[in-house]
Wavefront OBJ file of the C-alpha trace (Angstrom):
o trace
v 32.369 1.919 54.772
v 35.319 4.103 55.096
v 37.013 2.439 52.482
v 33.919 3.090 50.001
v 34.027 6.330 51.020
v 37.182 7.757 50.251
v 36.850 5.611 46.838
v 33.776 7.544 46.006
v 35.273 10.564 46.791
v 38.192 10.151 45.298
v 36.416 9.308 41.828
v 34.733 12.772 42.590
v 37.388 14.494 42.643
v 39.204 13.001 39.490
v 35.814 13.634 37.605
v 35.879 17.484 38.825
v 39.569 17.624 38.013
v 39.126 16.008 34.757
v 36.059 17.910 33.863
v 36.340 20.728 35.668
v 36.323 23.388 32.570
v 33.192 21.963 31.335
v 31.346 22.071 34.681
v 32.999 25.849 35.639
v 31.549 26.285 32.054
v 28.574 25.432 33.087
v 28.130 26.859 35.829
v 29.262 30.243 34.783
v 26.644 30.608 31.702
v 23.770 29.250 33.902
v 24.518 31.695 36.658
v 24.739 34.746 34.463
v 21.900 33.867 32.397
v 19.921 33.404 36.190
v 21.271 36.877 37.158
v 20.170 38.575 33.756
v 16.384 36.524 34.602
v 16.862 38.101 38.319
v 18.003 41.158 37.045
v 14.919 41.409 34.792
v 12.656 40.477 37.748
v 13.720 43.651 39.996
v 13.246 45.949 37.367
v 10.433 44.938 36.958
v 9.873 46.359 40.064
v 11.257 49.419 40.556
v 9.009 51.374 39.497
v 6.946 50.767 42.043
v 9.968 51.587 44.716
v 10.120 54.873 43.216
v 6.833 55.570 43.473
v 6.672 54.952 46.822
v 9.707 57.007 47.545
v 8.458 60.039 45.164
v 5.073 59.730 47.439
v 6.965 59.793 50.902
v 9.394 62.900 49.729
v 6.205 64.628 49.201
v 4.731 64.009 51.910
v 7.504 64.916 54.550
v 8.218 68.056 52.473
v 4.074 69.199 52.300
v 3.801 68.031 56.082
v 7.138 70.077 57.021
v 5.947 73.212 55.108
v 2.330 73.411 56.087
v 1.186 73.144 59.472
v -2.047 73.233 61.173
v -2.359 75.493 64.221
v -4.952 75.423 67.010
v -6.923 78.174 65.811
v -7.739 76.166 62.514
v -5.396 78.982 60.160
v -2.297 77.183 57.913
v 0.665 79.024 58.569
v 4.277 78.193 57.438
v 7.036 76.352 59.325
v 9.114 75.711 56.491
v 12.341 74.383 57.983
v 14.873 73.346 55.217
v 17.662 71.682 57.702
v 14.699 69.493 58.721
v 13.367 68.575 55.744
v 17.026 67.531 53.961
v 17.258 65.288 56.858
v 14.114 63.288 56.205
v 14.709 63.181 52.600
v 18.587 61.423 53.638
v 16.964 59.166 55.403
v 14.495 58.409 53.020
v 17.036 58.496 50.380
v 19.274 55.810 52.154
v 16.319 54.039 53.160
v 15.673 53.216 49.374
v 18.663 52.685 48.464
v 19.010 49.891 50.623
v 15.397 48.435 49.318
v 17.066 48.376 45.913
v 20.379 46.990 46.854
v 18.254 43.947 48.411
v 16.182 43.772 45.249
v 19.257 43.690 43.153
v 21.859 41.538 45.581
v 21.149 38.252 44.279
v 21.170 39.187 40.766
v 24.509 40.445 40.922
v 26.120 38.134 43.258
v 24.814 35.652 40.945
v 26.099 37.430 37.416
v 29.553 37.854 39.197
v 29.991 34.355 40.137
v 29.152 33.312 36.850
v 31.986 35.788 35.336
v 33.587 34.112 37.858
v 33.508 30.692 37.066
v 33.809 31.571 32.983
v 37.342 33.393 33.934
v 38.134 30.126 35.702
v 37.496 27.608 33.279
v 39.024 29.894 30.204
v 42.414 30.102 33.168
v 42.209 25.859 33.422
v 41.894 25.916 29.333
v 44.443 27.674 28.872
v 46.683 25.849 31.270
v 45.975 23.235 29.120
v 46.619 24.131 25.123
v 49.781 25.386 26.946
v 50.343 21.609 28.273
v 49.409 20.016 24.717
v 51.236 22.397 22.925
v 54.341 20.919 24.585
v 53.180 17.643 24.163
v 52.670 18.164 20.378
v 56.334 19.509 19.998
v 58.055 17.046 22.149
v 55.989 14.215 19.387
v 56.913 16.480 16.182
v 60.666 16.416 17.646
v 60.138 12.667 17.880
v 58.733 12.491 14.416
v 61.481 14.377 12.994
v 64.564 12.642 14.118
v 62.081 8.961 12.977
v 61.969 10.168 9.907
v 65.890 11.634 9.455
v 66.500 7.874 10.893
v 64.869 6.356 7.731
v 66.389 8.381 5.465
v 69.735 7.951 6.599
v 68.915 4.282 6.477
v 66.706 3.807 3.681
v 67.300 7.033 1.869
v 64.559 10.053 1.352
v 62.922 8.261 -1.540
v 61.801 5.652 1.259
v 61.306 8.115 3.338
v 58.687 9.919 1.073
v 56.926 6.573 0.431
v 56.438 6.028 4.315
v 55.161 9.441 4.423
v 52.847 9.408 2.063
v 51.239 6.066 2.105
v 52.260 5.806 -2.069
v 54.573 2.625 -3.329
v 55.901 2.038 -6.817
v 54.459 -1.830 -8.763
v 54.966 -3.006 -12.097
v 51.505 -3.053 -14.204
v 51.183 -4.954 -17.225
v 49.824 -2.778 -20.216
v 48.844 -4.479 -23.619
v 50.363 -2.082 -26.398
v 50.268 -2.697 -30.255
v 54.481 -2.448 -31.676
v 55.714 -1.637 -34.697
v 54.635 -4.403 -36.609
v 50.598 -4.343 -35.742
v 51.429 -6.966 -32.972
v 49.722 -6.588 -29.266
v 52.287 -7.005 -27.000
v 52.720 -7.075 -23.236
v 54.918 -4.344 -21.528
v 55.752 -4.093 -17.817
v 55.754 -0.212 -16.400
v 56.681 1.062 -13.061
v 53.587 3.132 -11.929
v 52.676 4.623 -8.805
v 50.372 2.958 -6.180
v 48.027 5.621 -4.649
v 45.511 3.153 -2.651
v 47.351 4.117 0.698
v 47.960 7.551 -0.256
v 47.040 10.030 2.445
v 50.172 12.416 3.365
v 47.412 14.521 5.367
v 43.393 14.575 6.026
v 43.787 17.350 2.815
v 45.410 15.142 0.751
v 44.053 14.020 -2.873
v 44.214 12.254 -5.858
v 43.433 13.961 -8.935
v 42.395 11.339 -12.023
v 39.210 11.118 -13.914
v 37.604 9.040 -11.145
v 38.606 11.903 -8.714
v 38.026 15.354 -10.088
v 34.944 16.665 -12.458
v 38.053 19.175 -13.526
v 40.290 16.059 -15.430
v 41.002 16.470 -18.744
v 40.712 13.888 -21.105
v 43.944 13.582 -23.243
v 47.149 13.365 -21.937
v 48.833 13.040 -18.809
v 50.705 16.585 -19.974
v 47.422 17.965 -20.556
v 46.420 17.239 -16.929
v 49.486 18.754 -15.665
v 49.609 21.828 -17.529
v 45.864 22.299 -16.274
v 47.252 21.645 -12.544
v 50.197 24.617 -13.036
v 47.203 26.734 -14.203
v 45.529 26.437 -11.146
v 48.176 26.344 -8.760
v 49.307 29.877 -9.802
v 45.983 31.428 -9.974
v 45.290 30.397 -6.571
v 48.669 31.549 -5.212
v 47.931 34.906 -7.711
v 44.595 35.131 -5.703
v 46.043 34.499 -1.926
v 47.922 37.286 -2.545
v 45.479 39.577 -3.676
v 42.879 38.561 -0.708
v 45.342 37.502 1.581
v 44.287 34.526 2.456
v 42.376 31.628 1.193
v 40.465 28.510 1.904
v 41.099 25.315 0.810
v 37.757 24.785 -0.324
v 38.146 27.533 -2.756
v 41.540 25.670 -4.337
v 39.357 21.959 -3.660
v 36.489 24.033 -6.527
v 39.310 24.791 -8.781
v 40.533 21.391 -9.120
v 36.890 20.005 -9.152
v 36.799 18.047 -5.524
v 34.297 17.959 -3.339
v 34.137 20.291 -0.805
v 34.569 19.453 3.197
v 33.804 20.758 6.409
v 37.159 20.891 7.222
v 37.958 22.958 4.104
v 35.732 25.806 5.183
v 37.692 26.771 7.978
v 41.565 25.705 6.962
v 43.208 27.410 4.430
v 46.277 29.640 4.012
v 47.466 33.586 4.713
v 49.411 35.647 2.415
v 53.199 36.423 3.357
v 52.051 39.897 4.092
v 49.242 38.916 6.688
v 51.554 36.298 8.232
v 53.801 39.505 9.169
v 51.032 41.340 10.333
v 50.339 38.541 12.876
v 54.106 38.432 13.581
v 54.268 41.642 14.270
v 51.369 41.563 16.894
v 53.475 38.988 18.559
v 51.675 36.134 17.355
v 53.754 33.040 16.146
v 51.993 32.147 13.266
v 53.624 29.120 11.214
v 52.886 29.404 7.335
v 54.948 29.226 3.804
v 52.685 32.505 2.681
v 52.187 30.433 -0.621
v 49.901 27.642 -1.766
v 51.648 24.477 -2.710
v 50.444 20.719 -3.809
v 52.491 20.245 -6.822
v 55.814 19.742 -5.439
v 55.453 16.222 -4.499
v 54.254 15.618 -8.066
v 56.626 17.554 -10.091
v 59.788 16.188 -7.896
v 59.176 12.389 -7.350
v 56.228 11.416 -9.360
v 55.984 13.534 -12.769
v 58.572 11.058 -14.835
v 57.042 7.428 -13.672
v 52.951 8.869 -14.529
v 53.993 9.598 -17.951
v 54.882 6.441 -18.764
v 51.233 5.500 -18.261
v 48.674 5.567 -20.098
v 45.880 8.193 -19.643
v 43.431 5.690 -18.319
v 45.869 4.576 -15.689
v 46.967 8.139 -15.111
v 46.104 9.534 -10.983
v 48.314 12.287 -9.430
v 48.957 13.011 -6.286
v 48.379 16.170 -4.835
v 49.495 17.101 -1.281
v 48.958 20.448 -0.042
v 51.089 22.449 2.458
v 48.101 24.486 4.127
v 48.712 26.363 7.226
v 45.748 25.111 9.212
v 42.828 26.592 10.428
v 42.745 30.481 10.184
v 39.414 31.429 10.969
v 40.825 32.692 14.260
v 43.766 34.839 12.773
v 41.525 36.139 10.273
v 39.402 37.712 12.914
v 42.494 39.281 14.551
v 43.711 40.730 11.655
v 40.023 42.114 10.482
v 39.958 43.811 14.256
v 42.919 45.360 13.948
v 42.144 47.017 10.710
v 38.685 48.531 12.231
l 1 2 3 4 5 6 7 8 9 10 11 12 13 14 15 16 17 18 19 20 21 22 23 24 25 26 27 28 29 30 31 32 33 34 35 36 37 38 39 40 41 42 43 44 45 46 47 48 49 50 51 52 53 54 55 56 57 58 59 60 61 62 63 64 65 66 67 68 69 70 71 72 73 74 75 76 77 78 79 80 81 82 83 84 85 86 87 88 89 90 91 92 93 94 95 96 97 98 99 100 101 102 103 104 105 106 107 108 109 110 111 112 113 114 115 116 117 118 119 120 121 122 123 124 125 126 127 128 129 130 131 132 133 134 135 136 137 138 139 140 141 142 143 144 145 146 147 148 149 150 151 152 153 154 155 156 157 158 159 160 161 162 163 164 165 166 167 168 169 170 171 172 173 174 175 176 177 178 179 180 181 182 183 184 185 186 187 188 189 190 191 192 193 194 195 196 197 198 199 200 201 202 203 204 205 206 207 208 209 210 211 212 213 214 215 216 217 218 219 220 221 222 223 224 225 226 227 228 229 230 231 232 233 234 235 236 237 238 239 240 241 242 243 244 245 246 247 248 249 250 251 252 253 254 255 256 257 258 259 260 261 262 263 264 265 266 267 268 269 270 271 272 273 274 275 276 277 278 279 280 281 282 283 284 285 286 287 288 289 290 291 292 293 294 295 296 297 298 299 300 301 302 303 304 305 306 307 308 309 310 311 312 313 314 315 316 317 318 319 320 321 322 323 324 325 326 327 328 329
């Protein structure tokens, strides 16, 4: 029995340790939300207390200042000392009715703050832990990945990254003589392509934006885009990557609504508040296109044609943007 026992309770305690934000949590809203009901309650009735107390101040002071003698005649026997007595006593008297009326609402409301102030303390405890956790794995990831380039070299390196591999597709072409003729062309293989959750492929399956035409075409439409977006971070200082997603003609996400990018200048804003706040300032996607990719895609042809596009965004900024929107008030 013993033995069950101290099992059982020592599942207990790994559930409250494990959980114990969410059940602090927990208990803090429902406790505050019970004081604000309790709170509610005795005001409610207080009106009635200070009736009562109005009514009993009256009293002493009319009973004090008019007095009945034998002979039947009201005469006055005002005595002030006597009277600011009574009305102390009543005074504390009341006070005391209300602190009992309120008591439970406000132990209640602080033991909720209480527990909120905990679990926000434990929370915090832990995005400190994972934050180490997350560098000690990007440290790891880094010195994988200057392993493979020093043994495979960094166009390897970009093709474990990424998820993309070069193959040889054959493409029927007529030659100079009216002749169809086989050819063999190094192209790109995007199936596995997925450098982050924002990554994407831009072709005509892909994007209601592609341009049919030319591969150049395509990319000249791409440079468009990429500085207007980077013209318009700037200007609003920040931007979402749902917003670049509509300008390239992808669907939008749920993710996209809340990551996105901040302008240089708002990064330094944040920097300057102490915050460390890890961002270019810029909008980028081309750069894995225009310095591995560009010269094999145009030997395609435009029905073959799909470029990658890999953007650099910061992350989510919802949370900076609200800092930055406070301190301008």
């Amino acid at each position: 029995m013993k033995k069950v026992l101290a099992k059982l309770a020592g599942k207990t305690a790994f559930f409250a340790k494990e959980h114990g934000a969410e059940l602090l949590s927990a208990a803090g809203v429902v406790s505050v939300v019970s004081g604000v009901v309790m709170t509610t309650k005795a005001s409610l009735k207080v009106h009635k207390v200070m009736e009562e107390y109005d009514r009993v101040k009256t009293k002493l002071v009319m009973e004090e200042y008019l007095k009945i003698e034998d002979d039947g005649e009201t005469v006055s026997t005002y005595n002030e000392e006597d009277v600011k007595k009574e009305v102390i006593i009543l005074q504390t008297q009341t006070g005391l009715q209300l602190v009992k009326m309120y008591a439970p609402a406000v132990i209640l409301t602080t033991t909720g703050i209480a527990c909120l102030l905990s679990s926000n303390n434990i929370l915090k405890k832990r995005l400190v832990a994972l934050s180490a956790a997350y560098k000690t794995l990007e440290e790891g990831y880094t010195a994988y990945r200057r392993r493979v380039v020093e043994e495979y070299g960094e166009e390897k390196d970009l093709y474990f990254k990424t998820g993309l591999r070069t193959e040889k597709l054959e493409i029927e072409e007529i030659n100079e003589k009216g002749k169809p003729v086989t050819k063999l062309v190094d192209v790109v293989n995007t199936d596995n392509f997925g450098g982050s959750p924002y990554s994407r492929i831009y072709s005509r399956a892909t994007s209601s934006e592609w341009m049919n035409g030319s591969i150049i075409a395509n990319e000249d439409r791409l440079e468009h885009v990429h500085k207007f977006c980077n013209t318009r971070l700037q200007a609003q200082g920040y931007m979402f990557i749902n917003s670049v997603y509509e300008e390239l003609g992808f669907e939008p996400t749920i993710a996209g609504q809340e990551v996105g990018w901040l302008s240089a200048g708002e990064i330094e804003k944040l920097r300057k508040q102490g915050i460390d706040y890890k961002g270019d300032g810029y909008i980028d996607f081309l750069s894995l296109y225009n310095n591995h990719l560009k010269s094999q895609n145009r030997q395609n042809r435009e029905e073959y044609a799909e470029i990658p596009l890999d953007f650099n965004v910061d992350g989510p900024i919802l949370a900076k943007l609200a800092i930055l929107k406070l301190e301008q008030i």
